[in-house]
C-alpha positions as CSV (number, residue, x, y, z in Angstrom):
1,X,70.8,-138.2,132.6
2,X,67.6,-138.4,134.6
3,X,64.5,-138.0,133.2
4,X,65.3,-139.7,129.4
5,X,63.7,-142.7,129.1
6,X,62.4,-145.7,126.4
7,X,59.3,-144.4,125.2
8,X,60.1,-142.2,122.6
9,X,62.8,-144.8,121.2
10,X,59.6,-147.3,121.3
11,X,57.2,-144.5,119.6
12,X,60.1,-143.6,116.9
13,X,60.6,-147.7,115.9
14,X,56.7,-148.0,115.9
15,X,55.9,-144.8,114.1
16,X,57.7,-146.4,111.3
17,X,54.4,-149.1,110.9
18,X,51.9,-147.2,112.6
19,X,52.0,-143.6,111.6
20,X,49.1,-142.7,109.5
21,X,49.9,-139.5,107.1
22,X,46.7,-137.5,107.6
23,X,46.4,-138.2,111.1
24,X,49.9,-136.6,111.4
25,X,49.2,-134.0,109.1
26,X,46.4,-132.4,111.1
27,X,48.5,-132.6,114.4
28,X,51.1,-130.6,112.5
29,X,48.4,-127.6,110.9
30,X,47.1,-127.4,114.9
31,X,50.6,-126.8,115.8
32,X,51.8,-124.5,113.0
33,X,48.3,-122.8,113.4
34,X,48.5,-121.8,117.1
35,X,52.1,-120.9,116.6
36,X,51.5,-118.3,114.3
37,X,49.0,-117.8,116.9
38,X,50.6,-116.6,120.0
39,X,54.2,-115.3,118.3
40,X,53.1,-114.0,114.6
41,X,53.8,-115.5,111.1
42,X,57.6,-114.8,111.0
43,X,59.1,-118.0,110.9
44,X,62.7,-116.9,112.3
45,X,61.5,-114.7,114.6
46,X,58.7,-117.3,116.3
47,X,61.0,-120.3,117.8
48,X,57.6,-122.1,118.0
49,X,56.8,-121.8,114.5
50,X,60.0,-122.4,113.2
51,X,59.9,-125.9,115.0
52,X,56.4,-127.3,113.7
53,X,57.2,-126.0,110.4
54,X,60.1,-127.9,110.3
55,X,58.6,-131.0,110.9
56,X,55.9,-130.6,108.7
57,X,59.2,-130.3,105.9
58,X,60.5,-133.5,107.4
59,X,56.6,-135.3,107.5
60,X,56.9,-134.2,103.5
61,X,53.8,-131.8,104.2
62,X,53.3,-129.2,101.2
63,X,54.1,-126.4,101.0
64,X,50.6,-124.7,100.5
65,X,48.8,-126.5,103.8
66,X,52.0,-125.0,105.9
67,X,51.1,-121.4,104.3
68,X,47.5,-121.7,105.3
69,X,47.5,-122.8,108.4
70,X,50.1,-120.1,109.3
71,X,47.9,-117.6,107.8
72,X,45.1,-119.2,110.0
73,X,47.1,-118.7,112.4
74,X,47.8,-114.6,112.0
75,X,44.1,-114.3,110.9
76,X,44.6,-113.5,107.5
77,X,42.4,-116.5,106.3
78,X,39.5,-118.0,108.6
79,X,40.0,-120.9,110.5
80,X,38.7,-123.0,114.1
81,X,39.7,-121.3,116.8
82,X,42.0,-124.1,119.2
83,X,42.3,-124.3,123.0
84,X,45.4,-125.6,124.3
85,X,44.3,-128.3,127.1
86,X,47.2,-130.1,129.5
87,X,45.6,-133.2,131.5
88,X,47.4,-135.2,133.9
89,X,47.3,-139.1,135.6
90,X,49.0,-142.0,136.6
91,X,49.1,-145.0,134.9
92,X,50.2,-148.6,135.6
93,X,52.9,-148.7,137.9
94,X,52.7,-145.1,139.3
95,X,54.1,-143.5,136.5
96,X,52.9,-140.0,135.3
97,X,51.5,-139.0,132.5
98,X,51.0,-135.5,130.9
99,X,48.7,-135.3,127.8
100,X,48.7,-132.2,125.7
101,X,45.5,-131.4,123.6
102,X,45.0,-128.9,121.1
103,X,40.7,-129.0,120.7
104,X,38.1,-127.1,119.6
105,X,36.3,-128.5,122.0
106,X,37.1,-128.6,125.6
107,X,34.3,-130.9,127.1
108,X,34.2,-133.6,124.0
109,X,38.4,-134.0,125.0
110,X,38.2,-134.1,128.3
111,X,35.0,-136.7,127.9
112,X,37.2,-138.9,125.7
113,X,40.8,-138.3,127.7
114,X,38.8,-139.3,130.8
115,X,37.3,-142.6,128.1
116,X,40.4,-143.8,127.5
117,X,42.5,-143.7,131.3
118,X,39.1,-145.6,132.4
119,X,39.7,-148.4,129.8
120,X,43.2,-149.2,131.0
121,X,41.2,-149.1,134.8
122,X,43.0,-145.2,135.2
123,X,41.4,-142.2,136.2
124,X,42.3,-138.7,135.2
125,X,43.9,-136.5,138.0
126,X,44.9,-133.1,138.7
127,X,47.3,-132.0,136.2
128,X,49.3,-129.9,138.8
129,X,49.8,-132.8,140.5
130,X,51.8,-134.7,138.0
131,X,53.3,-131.3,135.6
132,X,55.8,-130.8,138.8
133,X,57.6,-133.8,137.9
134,X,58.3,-132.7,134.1
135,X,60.9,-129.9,133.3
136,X,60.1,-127.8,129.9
137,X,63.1,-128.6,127.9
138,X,64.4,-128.7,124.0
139,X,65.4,-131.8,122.6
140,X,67.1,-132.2,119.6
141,X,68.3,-135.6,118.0
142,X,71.4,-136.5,116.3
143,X,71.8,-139.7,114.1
144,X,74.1,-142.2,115.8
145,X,75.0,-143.4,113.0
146,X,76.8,-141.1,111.1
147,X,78.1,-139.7,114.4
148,X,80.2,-141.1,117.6
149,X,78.9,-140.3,120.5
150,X,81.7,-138.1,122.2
151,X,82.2,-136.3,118.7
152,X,78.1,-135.2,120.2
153,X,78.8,-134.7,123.1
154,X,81.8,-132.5,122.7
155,X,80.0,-130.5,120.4
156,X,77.4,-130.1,122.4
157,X,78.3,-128.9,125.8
158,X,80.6,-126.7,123.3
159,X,77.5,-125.1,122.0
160,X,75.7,-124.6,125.5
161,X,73.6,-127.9,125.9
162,X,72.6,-129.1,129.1
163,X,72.5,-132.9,128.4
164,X,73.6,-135.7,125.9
165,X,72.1,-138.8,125.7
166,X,73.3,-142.1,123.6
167,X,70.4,-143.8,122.8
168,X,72.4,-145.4,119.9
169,X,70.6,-145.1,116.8
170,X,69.5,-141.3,118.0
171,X,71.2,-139.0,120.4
172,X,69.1,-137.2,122.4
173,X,70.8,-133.9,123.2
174,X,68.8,-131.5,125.9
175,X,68.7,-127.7,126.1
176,X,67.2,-124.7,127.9
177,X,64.2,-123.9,126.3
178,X,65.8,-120.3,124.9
179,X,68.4,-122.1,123.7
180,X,67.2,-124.2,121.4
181,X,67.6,-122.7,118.3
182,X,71.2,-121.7,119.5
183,X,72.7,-125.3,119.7
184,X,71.1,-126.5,117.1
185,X,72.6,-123.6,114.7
186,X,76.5,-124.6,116.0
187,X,75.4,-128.2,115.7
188,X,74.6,-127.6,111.6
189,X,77.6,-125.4,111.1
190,X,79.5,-128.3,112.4
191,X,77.8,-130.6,110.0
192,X,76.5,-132.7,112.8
193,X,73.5,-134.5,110.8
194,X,70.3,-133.3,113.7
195,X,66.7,-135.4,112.8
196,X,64.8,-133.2,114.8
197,X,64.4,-130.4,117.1
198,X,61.6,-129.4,119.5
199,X,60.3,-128.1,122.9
200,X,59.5,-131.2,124.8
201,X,58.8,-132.1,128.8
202,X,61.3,-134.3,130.2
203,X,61.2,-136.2,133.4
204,X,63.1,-135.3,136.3
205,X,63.5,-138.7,137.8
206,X,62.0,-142.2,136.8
207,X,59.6,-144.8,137.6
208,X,61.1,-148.3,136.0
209,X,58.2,-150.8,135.5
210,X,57.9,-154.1,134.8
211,X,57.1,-155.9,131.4
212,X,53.6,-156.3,132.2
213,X,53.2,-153.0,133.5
214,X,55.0,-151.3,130.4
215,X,52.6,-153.1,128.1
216,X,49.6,-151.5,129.7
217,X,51.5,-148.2,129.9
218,X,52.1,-148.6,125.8
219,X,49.1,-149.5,125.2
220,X,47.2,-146.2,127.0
221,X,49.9,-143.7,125.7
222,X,49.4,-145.7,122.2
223,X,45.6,-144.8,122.8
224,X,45.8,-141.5,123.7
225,X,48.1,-140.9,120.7
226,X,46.0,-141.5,118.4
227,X,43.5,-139.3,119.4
228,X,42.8,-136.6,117.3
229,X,43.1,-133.8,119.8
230,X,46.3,-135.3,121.2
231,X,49.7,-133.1,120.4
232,X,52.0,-134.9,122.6
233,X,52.1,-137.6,125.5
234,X,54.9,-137.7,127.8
235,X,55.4,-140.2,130.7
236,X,58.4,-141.1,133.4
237,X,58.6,-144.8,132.7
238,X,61.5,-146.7,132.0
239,X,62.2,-150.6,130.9
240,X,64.8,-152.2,130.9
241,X,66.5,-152.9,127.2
242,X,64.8,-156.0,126.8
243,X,61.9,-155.1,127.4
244,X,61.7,-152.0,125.3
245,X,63.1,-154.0,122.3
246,X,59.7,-156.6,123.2
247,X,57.5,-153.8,123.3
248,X,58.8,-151.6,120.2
249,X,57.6,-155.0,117.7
């Protein structure tokens, strides 16, 4: 179970306030855009694809802006041409961060990348220096709510997943990369009710920090979330339940 910690419980309760539609929106045509990309405009046959565009269906997207930016994507209409950026740090209390951009503009997001870890008194480091620590994984979560948790877990390992997680509300179930697609498939034919499913970076070991420490760690991720260029943050902090409970308000 190493590696799964609070944030993305914290990010899921505060997305709930916080999440501004647009702002999601053009995260999700950057994805879908460079998916169609690198592995072509055939939704089953591009695992990458098939991902974004299902959470653009769950962030009630339309339909139209998910055709054009896969057709951006394959060429067939003109669009901005994206770089995919990863940058790497520390924040408060040692723990790592790795920062996924998606720009069309390399030198504006690494100018404000390196803006925000200087307000929180961070700098930003070599990337290879903190991506070691963070295995490429799929993730896909479960409601709690409709499910026990060894009913999951069974199911699961049944279907070839690495790792189950009770996170109560969600379950966090973890795969092999290439197998992604696989679980999740036995997981819907066994009517198992999954929220989402994505390639993600998990931790391989954590750094638990205090409350004051945490705070400042929310508040850069929270930062560099919000940031246009910003796909995904990932860090290897943990809290204690308490404290993530504080933090999530």
């Amino acid at each position: 179970m190493s590696g799964h910690n609070k944030w993305s419980t914290i990010k899921r309760k505060k997305a709930v306030e916080d999440n501004k539609r647009g702002a999601i929106f053009t995260k999700l045509i950057k994805e879908i855009t460079l998916a169609a990309r690198d592995g072509g405009g055939d939704i089953e046959g591009n695992a990458r694809l098939r991902a974004a565009v299902a959470s653009a269906k769950k962030a009630n997207m339309p339909a139209d802006n998910v055709e054009r930016a896969i057709k951006k994507g394959t060429g067939e209409l003109p669009g901005v041409v994206y770089e995919e950026v990863t940058y790497g740090g520390y924040g408060a209390g040692g723990a790592a961060i790795l920062v996924d951009v998606v720009t069309d503009n390399k030198n504006r997001a690494t100018s404000e990348i390196r803006h925000i870890f200087s307000r929180y008194g961070r700098e930003l480091g070599d990337v290879s220096s903190v991506a070691w620590m963070f295995d490429k994984k799929g993730l896909i979560e479960v409601d709690g709510t409709k499910h026990k948790f060894d009913d999951v877990l069974e199911a699961a390992i049944d279907a070839g997943a690495e790792d189950v997680i009770d996170g109560g509300e969600v379950i966090s179930i973890y795969t092999a990369p290439e197998d992604l697609y696989k679980v999740k498939k036995i997981l819907d034919e066994k009517k198992m009710d999954t929220t989402s499913a994505n390639l993600t970076k998990k931790a391989q070991s954590l750094v638990t920090l205090t409350e004051s420490d945490a705070s400042v760690m929310m508040r850069l991720m929270d930062a560099l979330e919000e940031n246009d260029d910003v796909q995904n943050v990932y860090s290897n902090f943990d809290v204690p339940d308490d404290i993530a409970e504080k933090l999530s308000k």
